[in-house]
C-alpha angles and dihedrals in degrees: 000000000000117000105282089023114159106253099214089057082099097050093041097060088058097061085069107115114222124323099315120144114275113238146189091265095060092050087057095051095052089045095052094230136104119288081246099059091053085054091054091047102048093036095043093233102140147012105271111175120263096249097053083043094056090046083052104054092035080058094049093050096045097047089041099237091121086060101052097051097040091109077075116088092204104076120056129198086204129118113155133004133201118228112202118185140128115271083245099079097043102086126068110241142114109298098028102067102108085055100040088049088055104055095037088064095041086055096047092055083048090059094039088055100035095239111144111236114204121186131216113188119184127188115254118342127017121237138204097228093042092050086040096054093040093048087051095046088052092039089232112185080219145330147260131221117202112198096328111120101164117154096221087040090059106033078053096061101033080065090045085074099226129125105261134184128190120212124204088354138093132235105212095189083046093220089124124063107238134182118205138155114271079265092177101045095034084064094044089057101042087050094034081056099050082053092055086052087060101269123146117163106043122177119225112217109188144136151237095274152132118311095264089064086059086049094065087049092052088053093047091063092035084070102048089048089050088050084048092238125145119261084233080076092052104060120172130199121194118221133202092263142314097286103116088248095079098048080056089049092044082058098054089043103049085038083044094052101027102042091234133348095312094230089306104149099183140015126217112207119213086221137014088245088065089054098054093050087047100054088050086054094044094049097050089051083066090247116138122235114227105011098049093027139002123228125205124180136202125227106043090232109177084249091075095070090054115055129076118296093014111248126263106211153138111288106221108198081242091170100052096050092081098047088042090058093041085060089047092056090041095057091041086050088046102043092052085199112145088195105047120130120268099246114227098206113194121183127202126252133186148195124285104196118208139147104287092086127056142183119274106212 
């Protein structure tokens, strides 16, 4: 029973006669509070303080009757939750927006559905022991992961025992639920797309990162298999990381190396920050976007509308990431199946065109 549960909850499930459908009314017995406050507490239609809500909930699981209306988004068996990322992805700035979108809009469902969000943000790496002694010292009914896919990190927690969902990360081991863009067919679109507009040598700019960076580079060759063109065509060239100095930085070094583009017409960017970063180089190399070489993006920050020229990209659903995980832990908490399935949850994206690509004749 979670932490202020009501004690007589227990007791309570046994005094149901037979087989008979469990109600509101039921709920409200075992509770020990009126049938109307069970409806506010389930629908979300008004403030009950944390302690009956918790008798509430503890009486609807018990009895079963969560179970049996979960199909319902209105009600949440949430409490807590844990928030786990870097410290990194906490501020608003720059280079920081697909982050920032994500978890302003996480925090505004957790509002929507009353369900406390407390963050834990750690220096550096996430471990398993640090987001497990944070999510009991907060009593979180599970936890959140925010870009950290690290094998040792998940398997940790995994251990740990606690409902746990990973968001804009893969478990490769797929213990842990996870929600993440179609990276790889998101990427086989956006470059499948810059072929259709007459490209056909398209440079890759990526880095080092999680596996849902290599995803995008598996999708960016997907497409030039599927087109039948040769990989030559697809080079690819690894940065330092995703700040939109090193897409600058990408663009001195392959001029550097190449003397000039090499016949490269267009650049897909493994991130909109990139971009960014590679227009700036572009431009102070005294090339033309788009006119000497398009640019696309992945990502669809708000940033892209505003530069010059506004930034053709990948749109990722960023604000429905966070209300998508909070479902995932939802369904593990109410299944109580320790053997259920981790659940690999990808959502679609899809192309935003502006002026930073053009048609090749």
């Amino acid at each position: 029973m979670a932490a202020g549960g009501y004690a007589g909850v227990r007791e309570g499930v046994g005094t149901i006669a037979g087989n008979r459908k469990v109600g509101i009314k039921d709920v409200a017995r075992v509770a020990q509070v009126a049938n109307s406050t069970v409806s506010h507490v389930l629908n979300g239609t008004a403030s009950i303080s944390p302690e009956v809500r918790a008798r509430v909930l503890d009486a609807a699981t018990e009895l079963g009757y969560l179970a049996e209306r979960k199909v319902k988004a209105t009600i949440s068996a949430l409490r807590t939750v844990l928030l786990a990322v870097n410290d990194d992805a906490l501020p608003e700035n720059e280079t920081n927006l697909f982050s920032w979108t994500v978890l302003n809009a996480l925090s505004r469902d957790c509002e929507r559905r009353g369900v406390r969000l407390a963050p834990f943000a750690a220096a550096g790496n996430l471990s398993a022991e640090q987001v497990l002694a944070a999510a009991s010292e907060v009593s979180a009914d599970g936890v959140i992961i925010v870009n950290d896919d690290n094998r040792d990190l998940l398997n940790g927690i995994r251990a740990g025992g606690i409902p746990a969902v990973l968001i804009n990360g893969e478990d490769q081991g797929m213990q842990v639920d996870s929600v993440t863009p179609g990276n790889r067919f998101a990427a086989q679109l956006a470059t499948s797309w810059l072929i259709s507009h007459g490209h056909r040598k398209i440079l890759h700019i990526t880095w080092a990162g999680r596996t849902t960076i290599h995803r995008r580079l598996d999708g960016f060759q997907d497409a030039f298999r599927a087109s039948g063109l040769p990989l030559s065509d697809a080079p690819v060239l690894r940065v330092g990381g995703y700040e939109p100095r090193f897409g600058e930085e990408a663009i001195r070094q392959w001029l550097a190396e190449h003397g000039g583009m090499d016949g490269v017409t267009a650049l897909f960017c493994a991130s909109d920050n990139l971009a960014f970063g590679a227009i700036r180089g572009l431009v102070a190399a005294g090339l033309k976007v788009p006119d000497d070489v398009s640019v696309m993006g992945f990502d669809g920050v708000a940033l892209g509308e505003l530069v010059m020229p506004p930034l053709s990209t990948v749109k990722v659903p960023l604000e429905q990431m966070g209300p998508a995980a909070l479902n995932l832990l939802e369904q593990r908490i109410l299944s109580a199946d320790s053997d259920r399935a981790a659940h690999r949850l990808e959502l679609g994206c899809s192309i935003i065109e502006r002026s930073s690509v053009a048609n090749l004749p």
